[in-house]
C-alpha positions in Angstrom: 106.8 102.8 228.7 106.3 106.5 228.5 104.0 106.1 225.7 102.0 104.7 227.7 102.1 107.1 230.7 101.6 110.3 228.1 98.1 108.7 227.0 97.1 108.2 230.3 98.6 111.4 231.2 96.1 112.9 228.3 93.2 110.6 229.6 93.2 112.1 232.6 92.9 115.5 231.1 96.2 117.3 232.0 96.7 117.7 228.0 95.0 117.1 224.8 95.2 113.7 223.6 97.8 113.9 220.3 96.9 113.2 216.8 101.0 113.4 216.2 103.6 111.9 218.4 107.2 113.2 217.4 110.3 111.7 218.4 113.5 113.3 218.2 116.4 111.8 215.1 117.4 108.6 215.5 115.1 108.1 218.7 116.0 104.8 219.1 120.1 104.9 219.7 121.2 108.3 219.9 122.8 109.8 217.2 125.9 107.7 216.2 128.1 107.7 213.2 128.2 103.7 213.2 126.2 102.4 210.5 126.3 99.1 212.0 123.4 100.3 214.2 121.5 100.5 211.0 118.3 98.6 211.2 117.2 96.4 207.8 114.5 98.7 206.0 111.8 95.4 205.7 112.6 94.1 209.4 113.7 97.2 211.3 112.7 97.0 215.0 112.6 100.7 215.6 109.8 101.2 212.9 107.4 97.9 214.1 107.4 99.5 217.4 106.4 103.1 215.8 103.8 101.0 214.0 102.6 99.2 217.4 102.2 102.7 219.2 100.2 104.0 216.2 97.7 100.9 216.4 97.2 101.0 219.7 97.0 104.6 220.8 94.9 105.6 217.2 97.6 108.4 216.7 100.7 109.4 213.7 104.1 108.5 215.3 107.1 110.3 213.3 111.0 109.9 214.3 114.1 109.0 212.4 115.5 105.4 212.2 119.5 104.4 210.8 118.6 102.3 207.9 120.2 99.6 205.7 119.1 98.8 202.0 120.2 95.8 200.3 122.5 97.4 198.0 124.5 98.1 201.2 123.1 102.2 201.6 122.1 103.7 205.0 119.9 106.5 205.1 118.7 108.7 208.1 115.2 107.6 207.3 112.3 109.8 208.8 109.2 107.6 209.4 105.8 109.1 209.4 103.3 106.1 210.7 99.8 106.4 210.7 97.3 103.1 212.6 96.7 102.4 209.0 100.5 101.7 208.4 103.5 104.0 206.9 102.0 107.0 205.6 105.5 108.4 204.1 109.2 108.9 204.5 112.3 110.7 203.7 115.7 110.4 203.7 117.8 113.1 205.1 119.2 114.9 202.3 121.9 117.3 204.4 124.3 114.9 206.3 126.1 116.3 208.9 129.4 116.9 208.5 132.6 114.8 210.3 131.2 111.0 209.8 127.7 111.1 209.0 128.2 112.3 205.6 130.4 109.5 204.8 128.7 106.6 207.0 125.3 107.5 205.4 123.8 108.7 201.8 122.0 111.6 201.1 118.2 111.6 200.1 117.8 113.2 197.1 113.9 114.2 197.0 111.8 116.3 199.4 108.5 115.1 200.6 105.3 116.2 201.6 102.4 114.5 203.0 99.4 114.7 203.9 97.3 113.7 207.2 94.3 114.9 208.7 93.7 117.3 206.3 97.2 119.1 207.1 100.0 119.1 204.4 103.5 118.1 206.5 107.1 118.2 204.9 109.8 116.6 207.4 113.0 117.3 207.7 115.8 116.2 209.6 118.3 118.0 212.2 121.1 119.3 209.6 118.2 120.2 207.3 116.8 122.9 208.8 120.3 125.5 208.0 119.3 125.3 204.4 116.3 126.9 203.5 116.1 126.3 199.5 115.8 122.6 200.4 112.5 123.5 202.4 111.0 125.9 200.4 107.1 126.2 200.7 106.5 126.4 196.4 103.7 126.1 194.8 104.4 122.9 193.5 104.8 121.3 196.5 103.1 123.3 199.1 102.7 122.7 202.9 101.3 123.8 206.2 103.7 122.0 208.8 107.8 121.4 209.0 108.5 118.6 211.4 112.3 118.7 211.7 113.7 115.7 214.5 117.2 116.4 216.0 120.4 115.7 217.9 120.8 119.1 217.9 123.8 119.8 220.8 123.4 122.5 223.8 126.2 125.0 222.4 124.2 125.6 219.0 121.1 125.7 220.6 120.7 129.5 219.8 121.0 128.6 216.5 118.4 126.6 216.1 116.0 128.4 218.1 117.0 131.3 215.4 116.4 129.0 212.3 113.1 127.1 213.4 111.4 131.0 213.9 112.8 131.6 210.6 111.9 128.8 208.9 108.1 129.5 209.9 108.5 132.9 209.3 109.4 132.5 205.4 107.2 129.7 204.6 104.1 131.1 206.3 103.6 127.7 208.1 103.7 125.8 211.7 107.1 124.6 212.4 107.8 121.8 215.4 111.2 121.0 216.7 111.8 117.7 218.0 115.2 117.7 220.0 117.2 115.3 222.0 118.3 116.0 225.9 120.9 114.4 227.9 124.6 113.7 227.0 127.0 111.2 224.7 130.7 110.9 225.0 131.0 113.7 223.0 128.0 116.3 223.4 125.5 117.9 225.6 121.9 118.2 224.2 119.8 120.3 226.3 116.6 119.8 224.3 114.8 123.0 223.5 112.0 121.2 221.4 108.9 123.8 220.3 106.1 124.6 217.7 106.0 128.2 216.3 103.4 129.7 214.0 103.7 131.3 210.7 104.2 134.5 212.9 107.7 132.9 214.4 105.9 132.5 217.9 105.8 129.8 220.2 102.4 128.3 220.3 103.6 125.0 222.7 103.6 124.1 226.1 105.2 121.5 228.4 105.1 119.1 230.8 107.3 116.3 233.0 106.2 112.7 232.8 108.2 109.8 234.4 111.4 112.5 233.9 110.8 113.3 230.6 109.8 117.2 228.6 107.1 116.6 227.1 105.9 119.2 224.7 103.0 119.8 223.1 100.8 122.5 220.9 97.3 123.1 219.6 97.3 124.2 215.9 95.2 126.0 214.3 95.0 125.9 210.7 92.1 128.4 210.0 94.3 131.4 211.3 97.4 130.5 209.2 94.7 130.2 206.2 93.5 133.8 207.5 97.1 135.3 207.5 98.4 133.4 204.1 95.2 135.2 202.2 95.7 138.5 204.0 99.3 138.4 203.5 100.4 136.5 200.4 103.6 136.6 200.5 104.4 133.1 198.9 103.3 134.5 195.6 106.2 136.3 195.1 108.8 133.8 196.3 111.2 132.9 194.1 
């Protein structure tokens, strides 16, 4: 299991050891317009095994999971698990056009919370091209944008544009979870990183077992530096 090499990977000191393990959008199956790969919200398996990893390794796991309510709605449901159980989660609220927007519903709230003293708002591949959605306001401020994505190789300028952009306007850490590999219809090439408030990449990376691995340090005290030196949220809209 590669969770299991990347802790001993960190025990052995080759990188720190992670409060926060992110997983890419819909981690579990690759992204698929067939809801019948939806898991049951009280019994999925995707999210006990999120749950397990968080026990055992004393760390947050976050990912997205297809989900089936009762009433017959799937969601693109981002988990955020914590050893102590499911912190939070969100539904993705921009659905992709050409199936997904059909197969799936839309979330219709934005969430923050918070862990470890850090104030997180996740958001979800599609998400991340509409910055009103994400806006860091003073009603619902945060320090950290996870976004997890099947984000495919011939837009992968794109995002690389919007995740620097997206830190850059909300004076905040952004990380990138993307997918790698192929499906019958696209190429992912990965390209997963953390920026700063500054738009600059602040992660590293490494191969285990065949996988990119990458990870980043953050430091909250110099974004606290730069928001009080710079203030620009006070005069967002």
């Amino acid at each position: 299991m590669l969770a299991d090499h990347l802790f001993r990977y960190c025990s052995e000191g080759h990188m720190p050891v992670p409060d926060i393990v992110v997983l890419p959008e819909f981690f579990s199956t690759g992204f698929t317009m067939n809801p019948q790969v939806a898991e049951r919200h009280d019994s999925s398996p995707s999210l006990g095994w999120m749950e397990r990893i968080a026990g055992l390794y004393d760390c947050a796991v976050a990912g997205s999971v297809p989900t089936f309510m009762p009433d017959g709605r799937r969601f693109n449901r981002f988990y955020f698990v914590t050893p102590e159980g499911v912190l939070g989660q969100y539904d993705k609220r921009h659905l992709f056009l050409g199936g997904e927007d059909i197969n799936y519903s839309p979330g219709t709230a934005a969430k923050v919370m918070e862990y470890k003293g850090w104030r997180i708002m996740p958001g979800i591949c599609f998400d991340l091209r509409f910055p009103v959605w994400m806006r860091n306001i003073k009603g619902n401020p945060y320090d950290l944008y996870l976004n997890v994505a099947n984000w495919p190789s011939v837009r992968k300028r794109v995002a690389q544009v919007l995740v620097e952009a997206r830190a850059i306007e909300n004076v905040c850490y952004v990380a990138f979870c993307n997918r790698s590999g192929k499906d019958k219809m696209l190429d992912y090439s990965g390209g997963s990183v953390v920026v700063n408030h500054r738009g600059r990449c602040r992660s590293s990376s490494v191969e285990i077992d065949g996988t990119n691995v990458v990870y980043a340090t953050l430091d909250m005290a110099e974004m606290l530096r730069y928001r009080a030196s710079f203030p620009i949220l006070q005069a967002a809209d």
